[in-house]
N, C-alpha and C positions, 0 to 999 in steps of 0.2 A: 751604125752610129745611132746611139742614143737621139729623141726628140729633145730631149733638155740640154745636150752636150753643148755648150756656148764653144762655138768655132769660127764661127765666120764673125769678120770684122767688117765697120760699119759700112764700106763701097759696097760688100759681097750680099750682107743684110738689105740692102737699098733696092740694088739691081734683083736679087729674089721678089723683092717684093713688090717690084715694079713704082719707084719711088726715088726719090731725091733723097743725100744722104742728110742734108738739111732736113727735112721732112723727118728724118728718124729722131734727127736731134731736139728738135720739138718737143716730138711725141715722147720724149724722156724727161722733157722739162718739166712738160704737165702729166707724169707720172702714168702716161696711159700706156707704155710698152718701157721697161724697164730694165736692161740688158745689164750683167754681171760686168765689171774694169778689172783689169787686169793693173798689175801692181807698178803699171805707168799710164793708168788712166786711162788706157784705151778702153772703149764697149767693145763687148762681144755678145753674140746676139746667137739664140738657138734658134734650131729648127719651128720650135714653138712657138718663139717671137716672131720668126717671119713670117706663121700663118696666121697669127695676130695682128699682124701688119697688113697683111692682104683683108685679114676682116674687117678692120677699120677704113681700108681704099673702099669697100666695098659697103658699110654704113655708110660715108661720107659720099660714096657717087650718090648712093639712095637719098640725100639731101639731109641726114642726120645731122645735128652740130655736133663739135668735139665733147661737149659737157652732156650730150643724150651717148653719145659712143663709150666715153668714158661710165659710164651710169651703167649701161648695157654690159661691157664687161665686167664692171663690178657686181652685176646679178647674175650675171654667168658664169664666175666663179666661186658665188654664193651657192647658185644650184650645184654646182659641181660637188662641191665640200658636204653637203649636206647629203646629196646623193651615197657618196662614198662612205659616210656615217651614216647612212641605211643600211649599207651593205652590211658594214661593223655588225652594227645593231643586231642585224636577220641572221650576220653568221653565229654571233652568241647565243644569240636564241635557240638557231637549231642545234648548236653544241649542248648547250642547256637542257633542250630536251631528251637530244638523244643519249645522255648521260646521267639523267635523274632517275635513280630508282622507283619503280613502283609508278610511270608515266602513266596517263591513262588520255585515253582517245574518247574521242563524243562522236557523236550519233541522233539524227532526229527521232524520234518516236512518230507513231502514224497519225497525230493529233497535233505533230508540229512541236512535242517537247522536245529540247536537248535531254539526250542519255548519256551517262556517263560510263562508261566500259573500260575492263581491263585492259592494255596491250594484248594481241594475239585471239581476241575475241571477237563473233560475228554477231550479228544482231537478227534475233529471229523473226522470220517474217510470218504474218499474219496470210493465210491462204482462204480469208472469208470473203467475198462477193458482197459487194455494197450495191443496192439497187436504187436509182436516183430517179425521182419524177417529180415533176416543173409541179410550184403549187397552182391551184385552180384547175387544174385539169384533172377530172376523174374518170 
């Protein structure tokens, strides 16, 4: 079973979630858990809502009010979205690169520049001997 699959109806939804089924009806009125009706107006509620459900018993035992809970999942499902459009973001990029002719890779130099170097190439190291002493002491 799908997390999203809306199956269970509002008694099933309730007792999941350790809840009144009043209590769900609420929580739809003020838009904070909002379950799909089927085409006689019954909710139906997913796996997803009833762990939504359980999050909110569990903000409001913590003494949140409904309008901090509701707020809290609205940034919740903000960070979600935007997370997921990083991922986008990171997977274009690394298709991007690894598909652009002539890509080139960096490198620091021993003085701390960026080098810029071919793909497939290594950077040659310096095998001189730096000798270091503290000034004022001779």
């Amino acid at each position: 079973m799908d997390e999203n699959s809306q199956v269970f109806v509002i008694s099933i939804a309730a007792e999941l979630a350790g809840m009144h089924p009043q209590t769900l009806r609420q929580y739809d009125r003020l838009g904070l858990v909002s379950p799909t009706r089927t085409s006689g107006k019954s909710r139906r509620y997913s796996m997803r809502d009833v762990i939504k459900l359980q999050e909110i018993a569990r903000l409001g035992g913590e003494g949140v009010s409904l309008e901090g809970i509701r707020r809290i999942l609205e940034l919740e499902d903000q960070v979600g979205a935007l997370q997921n459009r990083v991922h986008e973001l990171e997977s274009a990029l690394a298709d991007e690169l690894l598909n652009r002719p002539g890509r080139r890779v960096f490198a620091a130099g021993s003085e701390g520049e960026v080098i810029s170097m071919r793909a497939g190439t290594r950077v040659r190291r310096s095998n001189q001997v730096v000798v270091w002493r503290p000034l004022g002491r001779d």
